[in-house]
C-alpha positions as CSV (number, residue, x, y, z in Angstrom):
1,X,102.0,110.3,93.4
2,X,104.3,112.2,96.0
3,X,103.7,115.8,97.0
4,X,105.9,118.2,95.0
5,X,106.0,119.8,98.8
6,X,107.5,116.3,100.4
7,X,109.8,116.1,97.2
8,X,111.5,120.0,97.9
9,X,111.6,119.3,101.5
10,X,113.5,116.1,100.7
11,X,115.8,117.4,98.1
12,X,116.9,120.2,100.7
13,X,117.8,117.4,103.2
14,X,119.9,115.6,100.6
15,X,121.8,118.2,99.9
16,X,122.3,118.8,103.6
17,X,123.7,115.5,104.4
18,X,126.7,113.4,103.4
19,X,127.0,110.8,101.1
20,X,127.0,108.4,103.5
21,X,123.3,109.6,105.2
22,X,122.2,109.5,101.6
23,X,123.4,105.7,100.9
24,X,121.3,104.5,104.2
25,X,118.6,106.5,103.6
26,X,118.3,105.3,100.0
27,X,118.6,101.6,101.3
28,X,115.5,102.0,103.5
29,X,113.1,103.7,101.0
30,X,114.1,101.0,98.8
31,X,113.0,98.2,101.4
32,X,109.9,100.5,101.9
33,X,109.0,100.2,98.1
């Protein structure tokens, strides 16, 4: 289970970044999974 805190804090950052910083980060939590 992920922390409701972690998933807020990470939402904010999404909709601070570009598309682009999205796509990358995407790829590397998927490799983490």
């Amino acid at each position: 289970m992920v922390n409701l805190e972690i998933l807020s804090f990470a939402f904010a950052l999404h909709l601070m970044m570009s598309s682009e910083e999205k796509a990358m980060i995407c790829i590397q939590q998927s490799r983490l999974l």
